[in-house]
C-alpha positions in Angstrom: -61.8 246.5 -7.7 -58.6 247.5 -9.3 -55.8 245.2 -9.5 -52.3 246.5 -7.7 -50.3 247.3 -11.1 -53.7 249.3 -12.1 -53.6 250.5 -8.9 -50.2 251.3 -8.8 -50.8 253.4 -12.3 -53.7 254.8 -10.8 -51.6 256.5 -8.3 -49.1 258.0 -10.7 -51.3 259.4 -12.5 -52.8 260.7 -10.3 -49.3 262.2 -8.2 -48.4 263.7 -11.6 -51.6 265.7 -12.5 -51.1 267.1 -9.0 -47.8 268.3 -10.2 -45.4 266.0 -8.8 -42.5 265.3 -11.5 -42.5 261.7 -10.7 -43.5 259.1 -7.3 -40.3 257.8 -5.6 -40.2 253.6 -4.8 -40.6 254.6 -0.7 -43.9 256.7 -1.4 -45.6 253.7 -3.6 -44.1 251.2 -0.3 -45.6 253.3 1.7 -49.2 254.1 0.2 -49.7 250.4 -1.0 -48.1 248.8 2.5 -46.3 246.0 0.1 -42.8 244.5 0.8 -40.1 246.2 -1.5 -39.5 242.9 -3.2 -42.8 242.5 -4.4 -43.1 246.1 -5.4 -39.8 246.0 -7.2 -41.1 242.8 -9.5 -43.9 245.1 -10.3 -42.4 247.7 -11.0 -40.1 246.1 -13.3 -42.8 244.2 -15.3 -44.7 247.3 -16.1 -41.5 249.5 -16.9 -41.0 246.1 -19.3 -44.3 246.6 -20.7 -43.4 250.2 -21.3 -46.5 251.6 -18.8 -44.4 253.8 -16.7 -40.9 255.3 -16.9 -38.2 255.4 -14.3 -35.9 258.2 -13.8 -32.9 258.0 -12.4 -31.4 254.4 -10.5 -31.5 252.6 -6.9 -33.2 253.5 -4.3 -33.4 257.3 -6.0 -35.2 256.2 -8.8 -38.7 257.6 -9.4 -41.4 256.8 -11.7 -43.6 258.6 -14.4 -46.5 257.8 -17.0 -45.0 257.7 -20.1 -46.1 261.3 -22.1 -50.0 260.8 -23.6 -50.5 257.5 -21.0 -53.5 256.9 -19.2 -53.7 254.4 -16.0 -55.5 252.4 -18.3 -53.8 251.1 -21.4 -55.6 251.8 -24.4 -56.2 248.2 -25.4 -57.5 247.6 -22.0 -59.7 250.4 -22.2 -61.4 248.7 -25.7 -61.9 245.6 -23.5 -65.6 247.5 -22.2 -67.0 248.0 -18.4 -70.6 247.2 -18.2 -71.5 251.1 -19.0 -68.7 251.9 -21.7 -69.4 248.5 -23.7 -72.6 249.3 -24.7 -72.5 251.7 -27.2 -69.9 249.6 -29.3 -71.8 246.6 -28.9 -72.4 246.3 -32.7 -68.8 246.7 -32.9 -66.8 243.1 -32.7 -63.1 243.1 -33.4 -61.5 240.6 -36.0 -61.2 237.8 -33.2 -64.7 238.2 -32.0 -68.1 237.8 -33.1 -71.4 238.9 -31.5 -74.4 236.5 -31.3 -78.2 237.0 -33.7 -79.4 238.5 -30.9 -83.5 237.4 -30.3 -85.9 240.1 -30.3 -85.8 239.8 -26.2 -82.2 240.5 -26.2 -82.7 243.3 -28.0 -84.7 244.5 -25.6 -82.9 243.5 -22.7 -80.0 245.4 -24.1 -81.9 248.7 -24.7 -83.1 248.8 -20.9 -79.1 248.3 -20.1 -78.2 250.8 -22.3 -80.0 253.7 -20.1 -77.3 256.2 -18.4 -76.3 254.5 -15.4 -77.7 257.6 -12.8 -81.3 256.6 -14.4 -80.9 252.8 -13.5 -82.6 251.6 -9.8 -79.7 250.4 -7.5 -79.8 246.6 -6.9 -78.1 244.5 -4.1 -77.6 240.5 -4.1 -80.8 238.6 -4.1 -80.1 235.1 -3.0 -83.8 234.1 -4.6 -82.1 233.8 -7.6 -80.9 230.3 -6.0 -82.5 229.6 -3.0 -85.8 229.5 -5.3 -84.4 227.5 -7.9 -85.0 223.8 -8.0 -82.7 221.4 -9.5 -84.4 219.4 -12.5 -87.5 221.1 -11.6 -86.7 224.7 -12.8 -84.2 225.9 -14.7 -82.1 228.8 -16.1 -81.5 227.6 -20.0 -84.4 226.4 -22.2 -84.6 223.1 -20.9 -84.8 222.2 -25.2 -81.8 224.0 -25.5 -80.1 222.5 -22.7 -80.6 218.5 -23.8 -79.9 219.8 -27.4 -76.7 221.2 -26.5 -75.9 218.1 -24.1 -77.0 215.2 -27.3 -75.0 217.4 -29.5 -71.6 218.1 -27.1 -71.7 214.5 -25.4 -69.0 211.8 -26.0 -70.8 208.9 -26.4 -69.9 205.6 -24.9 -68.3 204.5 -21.0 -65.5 206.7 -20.5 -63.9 207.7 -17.2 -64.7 211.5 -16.3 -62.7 214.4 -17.6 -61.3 212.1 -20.5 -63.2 214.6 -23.3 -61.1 217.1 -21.6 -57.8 215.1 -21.4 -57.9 214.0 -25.1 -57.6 217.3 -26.1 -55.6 218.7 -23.2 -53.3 221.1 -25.1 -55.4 222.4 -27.2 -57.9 223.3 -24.4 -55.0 225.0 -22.1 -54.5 227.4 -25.1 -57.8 228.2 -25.7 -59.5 228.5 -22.6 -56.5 230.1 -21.1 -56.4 232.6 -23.9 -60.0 233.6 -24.7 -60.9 234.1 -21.0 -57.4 235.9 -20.0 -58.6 238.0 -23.3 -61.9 238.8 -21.3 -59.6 240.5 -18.7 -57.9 242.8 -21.1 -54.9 240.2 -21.7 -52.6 241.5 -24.5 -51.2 238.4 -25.4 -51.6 237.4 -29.2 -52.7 233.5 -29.2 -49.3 233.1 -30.7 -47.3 234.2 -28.0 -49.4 231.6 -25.4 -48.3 228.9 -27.7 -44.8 230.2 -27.3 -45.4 230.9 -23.6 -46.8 227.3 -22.6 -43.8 225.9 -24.3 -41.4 228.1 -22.7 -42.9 227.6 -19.1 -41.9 229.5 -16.3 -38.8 231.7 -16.1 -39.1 233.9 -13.0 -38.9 237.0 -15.7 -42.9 236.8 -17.2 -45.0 240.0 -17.6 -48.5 240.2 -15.8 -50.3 239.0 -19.0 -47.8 236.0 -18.8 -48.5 235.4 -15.5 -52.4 235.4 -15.8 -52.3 233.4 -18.6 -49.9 230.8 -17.2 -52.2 230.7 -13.9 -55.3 229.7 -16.2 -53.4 227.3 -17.7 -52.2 225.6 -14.3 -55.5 226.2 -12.9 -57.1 224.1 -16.3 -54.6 221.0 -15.6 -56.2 221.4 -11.7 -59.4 221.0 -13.1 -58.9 217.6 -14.7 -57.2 216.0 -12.4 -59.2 216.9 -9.3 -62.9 216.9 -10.4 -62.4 213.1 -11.5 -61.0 212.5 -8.3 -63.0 215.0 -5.9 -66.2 215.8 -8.1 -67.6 219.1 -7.6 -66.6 221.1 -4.4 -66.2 224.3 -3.1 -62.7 223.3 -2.2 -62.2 222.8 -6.2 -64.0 225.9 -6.5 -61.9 227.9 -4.4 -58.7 226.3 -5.2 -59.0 227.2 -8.5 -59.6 231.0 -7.6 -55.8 230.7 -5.7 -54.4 229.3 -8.4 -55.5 231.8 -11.0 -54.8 234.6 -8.8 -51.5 233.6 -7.9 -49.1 236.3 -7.9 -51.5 239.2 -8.9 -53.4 240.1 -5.0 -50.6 241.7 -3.2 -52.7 240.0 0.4 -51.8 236.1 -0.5 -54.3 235.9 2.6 -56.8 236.2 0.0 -56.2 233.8 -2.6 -59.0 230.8 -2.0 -60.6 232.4 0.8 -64.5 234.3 0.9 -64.0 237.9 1.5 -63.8 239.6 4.4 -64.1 243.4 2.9 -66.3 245.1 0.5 -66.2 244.8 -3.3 -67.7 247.4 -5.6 -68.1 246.8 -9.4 -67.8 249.7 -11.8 -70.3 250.9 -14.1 -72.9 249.3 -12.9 -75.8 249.7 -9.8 -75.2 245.8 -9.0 -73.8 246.2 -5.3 -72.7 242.3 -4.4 -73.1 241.1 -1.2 -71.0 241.8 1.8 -71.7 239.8 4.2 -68.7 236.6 4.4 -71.0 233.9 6.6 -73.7 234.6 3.7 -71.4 234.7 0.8 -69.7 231.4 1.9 -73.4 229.7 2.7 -74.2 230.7 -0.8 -71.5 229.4 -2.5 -72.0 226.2 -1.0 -75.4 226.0 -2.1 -74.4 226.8 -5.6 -71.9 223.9 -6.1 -74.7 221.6 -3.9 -77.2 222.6 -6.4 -74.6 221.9 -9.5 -74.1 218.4 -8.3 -78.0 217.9 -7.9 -78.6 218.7 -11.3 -78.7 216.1 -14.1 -78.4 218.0 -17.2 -74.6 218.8 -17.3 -75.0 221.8 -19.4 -77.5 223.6 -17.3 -75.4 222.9 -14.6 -72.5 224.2 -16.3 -74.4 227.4 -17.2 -76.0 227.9 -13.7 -72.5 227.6 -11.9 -70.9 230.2 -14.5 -73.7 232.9 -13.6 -74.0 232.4 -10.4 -70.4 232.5 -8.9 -69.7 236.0 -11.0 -73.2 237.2 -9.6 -72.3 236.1 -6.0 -68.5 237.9 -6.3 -67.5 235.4 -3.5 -63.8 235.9 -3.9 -61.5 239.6 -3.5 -61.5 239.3 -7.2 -60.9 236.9 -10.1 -64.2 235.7 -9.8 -65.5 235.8 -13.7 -62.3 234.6 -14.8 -63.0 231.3 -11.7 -66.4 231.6 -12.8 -65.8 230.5 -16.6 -63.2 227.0 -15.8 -65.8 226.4 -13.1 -68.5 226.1 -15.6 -66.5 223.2 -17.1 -66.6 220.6 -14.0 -69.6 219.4 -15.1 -68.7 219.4 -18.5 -65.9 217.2 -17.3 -68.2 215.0 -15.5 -69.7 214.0 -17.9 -67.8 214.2 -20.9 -68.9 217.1 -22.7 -66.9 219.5 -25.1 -65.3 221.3 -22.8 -66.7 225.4 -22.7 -63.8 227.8 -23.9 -65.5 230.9 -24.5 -64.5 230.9 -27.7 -64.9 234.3 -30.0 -66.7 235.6 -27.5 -66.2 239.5 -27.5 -65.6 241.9 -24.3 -68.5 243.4 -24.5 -70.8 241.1 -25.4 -69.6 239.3 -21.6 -70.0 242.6 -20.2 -73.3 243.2 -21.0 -74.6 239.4 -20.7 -73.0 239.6 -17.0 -74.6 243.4 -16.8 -78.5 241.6 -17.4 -77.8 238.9 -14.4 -76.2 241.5 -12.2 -79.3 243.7 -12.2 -81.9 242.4 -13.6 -81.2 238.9 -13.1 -82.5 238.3 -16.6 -80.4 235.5 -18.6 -81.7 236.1 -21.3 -78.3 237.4 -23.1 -76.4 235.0 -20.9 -77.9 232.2 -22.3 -77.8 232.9 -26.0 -74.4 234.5 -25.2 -73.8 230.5 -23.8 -75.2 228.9 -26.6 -73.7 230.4 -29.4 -70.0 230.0 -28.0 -71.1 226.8 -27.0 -71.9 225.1 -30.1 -68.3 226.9 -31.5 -67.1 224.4 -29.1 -68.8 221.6 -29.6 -67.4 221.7 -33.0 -64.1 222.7 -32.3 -63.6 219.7 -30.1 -65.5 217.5 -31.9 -63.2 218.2 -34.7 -59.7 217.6 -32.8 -61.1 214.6 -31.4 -61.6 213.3 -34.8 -58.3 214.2 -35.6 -56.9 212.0 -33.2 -59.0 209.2 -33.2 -56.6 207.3 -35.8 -53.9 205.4 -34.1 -50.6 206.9 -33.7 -48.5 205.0 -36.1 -45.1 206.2 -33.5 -47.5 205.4 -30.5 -47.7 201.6 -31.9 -44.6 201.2 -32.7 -42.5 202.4 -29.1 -46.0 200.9 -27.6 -43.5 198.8 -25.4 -40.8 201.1 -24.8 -42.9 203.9 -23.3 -44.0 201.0 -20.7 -40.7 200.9 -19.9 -39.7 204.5 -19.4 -43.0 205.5 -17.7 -41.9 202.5 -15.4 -38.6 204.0 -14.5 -39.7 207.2 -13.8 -42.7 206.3 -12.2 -41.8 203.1 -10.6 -37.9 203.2 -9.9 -37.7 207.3 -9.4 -35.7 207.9 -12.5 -35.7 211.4 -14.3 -36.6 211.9 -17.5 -33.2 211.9 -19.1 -32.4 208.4 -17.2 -35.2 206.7 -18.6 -34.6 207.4 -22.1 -31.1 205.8 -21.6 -33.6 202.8 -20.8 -34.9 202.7 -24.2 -34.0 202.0 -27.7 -36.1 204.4 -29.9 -34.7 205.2 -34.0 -32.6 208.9 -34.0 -35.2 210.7 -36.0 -37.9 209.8 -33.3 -36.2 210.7 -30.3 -37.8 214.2 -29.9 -40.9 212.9 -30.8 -40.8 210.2 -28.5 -39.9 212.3 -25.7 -42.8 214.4 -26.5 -45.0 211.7 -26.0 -43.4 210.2 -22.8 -43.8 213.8 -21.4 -47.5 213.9 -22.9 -48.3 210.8 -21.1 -46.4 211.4 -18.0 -49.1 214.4 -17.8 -52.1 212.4 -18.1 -51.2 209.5 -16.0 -53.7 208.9 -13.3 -55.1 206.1 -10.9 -58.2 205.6 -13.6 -55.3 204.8 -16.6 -52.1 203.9 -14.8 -52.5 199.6 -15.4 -51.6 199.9 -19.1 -48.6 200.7 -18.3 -48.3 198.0 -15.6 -48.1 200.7 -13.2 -49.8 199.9 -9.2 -52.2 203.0 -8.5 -50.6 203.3 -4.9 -46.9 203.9 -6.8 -48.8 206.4 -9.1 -51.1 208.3 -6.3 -47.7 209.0 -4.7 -45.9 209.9 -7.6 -48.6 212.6 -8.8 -48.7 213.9 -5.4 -45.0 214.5 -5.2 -45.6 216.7 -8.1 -45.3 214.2 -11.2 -41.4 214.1 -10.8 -39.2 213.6 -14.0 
């Protein structure tokens, strides 16, 4: 299912080949049935990203493809559909790597690589988890999947999601990026550092706006599994949150759909039906929580959603931070899909869809997994030697998370509070702000802080 802006270049091009010069504002209002203000801030973003080109001003303007465009930008069209992946799959780009496939992943691959017209049309088979039996069967090499758990665990008594937390900022960039990238995202990983910094301006391009929903949806993640566990609600609240402000029908952001889906290049046709798609889901997430290995959980809960294609769309993009609640849980190395190519997810989505054969899933899942493990392992390691600033202000961050927390004061008020060395101020405020982000019920005493004072103050928005 196209996206609007696709859909909105779709119809350009489409206006123009059948000789129209260019597609007024009222037409597009008219076709797409959108307000003007929302069309207009679409509009604006794509004539920003140089994708069409107005002519003329106002209400009079119209708009064009710019000469040799396609409705597809070309690096879009390198990120691969099922079909038009495979015969570049040998063909990784400089930020991605492809898996040693095993010999039955070759094969697997050479079965998906028949023209699609030769290929038997498949529907959803709900089988594929009403047969399956927590800690009885299982999707991943049951080997692979304690392995991968020893190897990705933090070891010791820790509350839940702290793994995540200790290496928050480098996870919002990373798993924001790499699976934003998986949707054609043109943002370098430099510009989401710059962009996460920045925040929100009311100006940001589509890319920014995807990214920045991944990385909102992320900080959802670990503060509401900790609290909540593993949901549907979570589940679907983080589908809102990353589609926010890219479905034109806000009616359809956390909600099972009510119309028919279709996914290109392939003979998978999902399930329609919304009292079975929502049944399903919940028997996913009630199978996840049954399961005691965390990383076959993780795994079974990132197939299944995108197989299911419960939501109008963004469901392999809700699919992949799902994955990570029970990661969270149980303090794994968090799963951020890291070098993982295009097409390599294409075609390891492409086996489950219709042939619901995992095998390139889970090697697909191992190998990024293990980049992880290290990854993490690493920063965590890095951090693990006290902060030499931390120990010295120990006592006057007590006191400014106490003013903002406690006594309502902004950010700026409570560093009046304090008494912190020149040179340290903007580190110090970093670190206030740091903390201020990962204050919860579970951590809030060290700070002297009542967990009543500090539920209400996170759910008035963390205030500062």
């Amino acid at each position: 299912m196209l996206d609007l802006p696709t859909a909105i270049l779709a119809f350009l091009q489409t206006a123009l080949a059948n000789g129209a010069e260019g597609v007024p504002t009222r037409a597009l209002q008219e076709h797409f049935k959108i307000p003007r203000s929302s069309l207009s801030r679409i509009l604006a973003a794509l004539v920003a990203q140089q994708r069409i080109e107005p002519q003329g001003k106002g209400r009079a303007a119209t708009y064009r493809l710019p000469a040799g465009a396609s409705a597809v930008p070309a690096q879009r069209r390198q990120q691969p559909t099922a079909s038009s992946a495979i015969p570049g799959i040998a063909k990784p780009n400089a930020a991605t790597a492809s898996p040693p496939w095993s010999a039955k992943a070759r094969a697997l691959l050479d079965l998906l690589q028949q023209p699609l017209g030769t290929r038997m049309p498949v529907s959803y088979r709900r089988e594929f988890v009403d047969d399956y039996r927590p800690n009885i069967t299982s999707l991943l090499p049951p080997t692979m999947a304690e392995a991968l758990f020893e190897r990705g665990r933090a070891h010791g008594q820790m509350p839940a999601a702290t793994y995540a937390r200790q290496m928050l900022q480098q996870l919002l960039i990373d798993l924001s990026w790499y699976s934003s990238r998986l949707e054609g995202n043109r943002k370098s990983l430099l510009d989401t550092r710059d962009l996460f910094e920045r925040g929100r301006t009311g100006a940001e391009d589509l890319d920014a706006v995807m990214l920045l929903n991944h990385k909102e949806a992320i900080e959802f993640l670990i503060e509401a599994v900790p609290a909540q566990g593993m949901t549907t609600a979570v589940v679907r609240n983080l589908q809102s949150l990353l589609m926010s402000d890219l479905l034109v029908d806000t009616a359809s952001l956390g909600t099972i759909r009510q119309r028919v889906v279709q996914i290109q290049d392939t003979v998978y046709q999902p399930a329609q039906v919304p009292r079975l798609l929502e049944e399903m889901l919940e028997q996913i997430v009630e199978k996840v929580r049954q399961t005691r290995n965390p990383i076959e959980a993780a795994f079974f809960l990132w197939v299944n959603i995108a197989y299911l294609q419960p939501f109008v769309d963004g469901n392999k993009r809700t699919s992949r931070l799902a994955a990570n609640m029970p990661l969270m849980l149980f303090n794994c190395a968090p799963l951020s899909f890291l070098e993982v190519g295009a097409q390599d997810y294409a075609l390891a989505m492409l086996g489950v869809y219709e042939r619901l054969d995992v095998t390139l899933a889970a090697e697909l899942f191992e190998w990024t997994y293990r980049r992880s493990i290290d990854k993490y392992q690493a920063v965590v390691q890095s951090i693990a030697a006290p902060d030499p600033l931390r120990v010295r202000y120990r006592p006057q961050l007590a006191t400014a998370m106490q003013q903002i927390v406690f006594f309502g004061q902004d950010l700026a008020q409570a560093l009046a509070q304090v008494e912190v060395a020149p040179e340290h101020e903007i580190a110090f405020r970093q670190m206030l702000d740091s903390e201020l982000d990962l204050l919860g019920e579970f951590n809030c005493a060290r700070y002297r802080l009542p967990a009543a004072r500090t539920k209400d103050w996170i759910a008035r928005g963390r205030p500062r």
